[in-house]
Structure formats: C-alpha cells, structure tokens
C-alpha positions as CSV (number, residue, x, y, z in Angstrom):
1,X,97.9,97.5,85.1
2,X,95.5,99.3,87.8
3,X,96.1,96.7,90.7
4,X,100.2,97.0,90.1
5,X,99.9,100.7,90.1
6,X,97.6,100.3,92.8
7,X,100.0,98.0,94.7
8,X,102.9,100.4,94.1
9,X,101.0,103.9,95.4
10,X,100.3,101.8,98.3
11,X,104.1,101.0,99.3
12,X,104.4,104.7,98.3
13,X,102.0,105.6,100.7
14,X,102.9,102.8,103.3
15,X,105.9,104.7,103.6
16,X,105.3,108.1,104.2
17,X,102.9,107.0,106.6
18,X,105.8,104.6,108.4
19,X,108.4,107.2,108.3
20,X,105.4,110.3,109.6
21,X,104.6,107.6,112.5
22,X,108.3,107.4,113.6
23,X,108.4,110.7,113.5
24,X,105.5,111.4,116.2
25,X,106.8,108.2,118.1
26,X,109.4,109.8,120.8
27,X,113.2,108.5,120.9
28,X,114.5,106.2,118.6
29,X,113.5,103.8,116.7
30,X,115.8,101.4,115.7
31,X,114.2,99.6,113.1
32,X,115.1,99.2,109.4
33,X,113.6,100.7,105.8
34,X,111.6,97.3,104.9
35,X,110.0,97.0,108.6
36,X,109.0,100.6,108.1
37,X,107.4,100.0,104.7
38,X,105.6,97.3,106.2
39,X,104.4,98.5,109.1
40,X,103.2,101.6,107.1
41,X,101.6,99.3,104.3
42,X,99.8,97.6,106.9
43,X,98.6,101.0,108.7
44,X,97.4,102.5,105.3
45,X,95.1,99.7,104.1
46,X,93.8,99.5,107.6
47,X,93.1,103.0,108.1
48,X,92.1,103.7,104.2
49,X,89.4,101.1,104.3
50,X,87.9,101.0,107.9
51,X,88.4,105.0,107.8
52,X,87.6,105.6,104.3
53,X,84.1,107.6,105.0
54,X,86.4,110.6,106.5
55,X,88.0,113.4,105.3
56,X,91.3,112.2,103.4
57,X,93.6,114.6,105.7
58,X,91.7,113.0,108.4
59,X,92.1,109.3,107.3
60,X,95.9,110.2,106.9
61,X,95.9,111.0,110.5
62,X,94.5,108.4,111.5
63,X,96.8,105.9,109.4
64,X,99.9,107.9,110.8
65,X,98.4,107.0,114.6
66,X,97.8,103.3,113.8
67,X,101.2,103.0,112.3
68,X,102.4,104.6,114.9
69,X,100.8,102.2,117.2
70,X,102.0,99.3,115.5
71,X,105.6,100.7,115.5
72,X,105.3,100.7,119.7
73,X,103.7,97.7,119.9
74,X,106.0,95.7,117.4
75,X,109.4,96.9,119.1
76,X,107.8,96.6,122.8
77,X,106.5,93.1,121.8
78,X,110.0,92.5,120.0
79,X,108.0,91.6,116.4
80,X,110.0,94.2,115.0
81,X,113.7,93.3,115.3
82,X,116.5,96.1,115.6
83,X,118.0,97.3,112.5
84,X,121.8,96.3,113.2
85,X,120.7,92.7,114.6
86,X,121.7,89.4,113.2
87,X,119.1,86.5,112.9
C-alpha cells in the first residue's frame, strides 16, 4: 500500500512541478498533459534524491529548475513532440 501511494504522490508532485517549470520557461510550450507529468516525474525523483539534504522549499526549487531544464532541452532536442502532432 505505501509504494502505490508513494507512486501516486509522486505523479502528484511530478505535476505541479511540470506545470511550475512551464510556467518559468518563457513562451509557449506546446507540449501535452502526459509529457508534462513525465517530465515533472522525472525532475522530482531527481531533484528529491540528489537534493534531499536541503530545505524542502529549496529542493522544490530546485526540481522546478531541472524540470524546467528538461522541458527546454526536450522540445529544442525535439524528444518532446508538440501537442497537436500526429506520429
């Protein structure tokens, strides 16, 4: 029971921390709810174990600029595909 409510604080948290890096990214960025998620997922369990020693506010920040990161990179690289595309 504690790793699937671990699993599901996690996506909880994943996206916050997607939707808070989009948010300090500038423009638009096209990309859809599940890329998001998973780019936020990512993020958290990166930042919440390497950064886990800090602060919590402080960790949070530091997930939100790592997702953000990986947002930039993603769509610059063209990993993260547009949200209207086909294929």
């Amino acid at each position: 029971m504690g790793f699937i409510l671990g699993l599901i604080g996690n996506i909880i948290v994943g996206a916050i921390v997607g939707y808070a890096a989009r948010a300090v990214l500038p423009g638009a960025q096209d990309i859809g709810l599940a890329q998001t998620i998973a780019v936020g997922v990512i993020a958290s369990l990166i930042g919440f174990f390497v950064f886990s020693w800090f602060w919590l506010p402080i960790t949070f920040v530091i997930t939100v600029i790592l997702a953000a990161a990986g947002i930039k990179i993603g769509m610059d690289k063209g990993l993260l595909k547009p949200q209207n595309s086909i294929g």
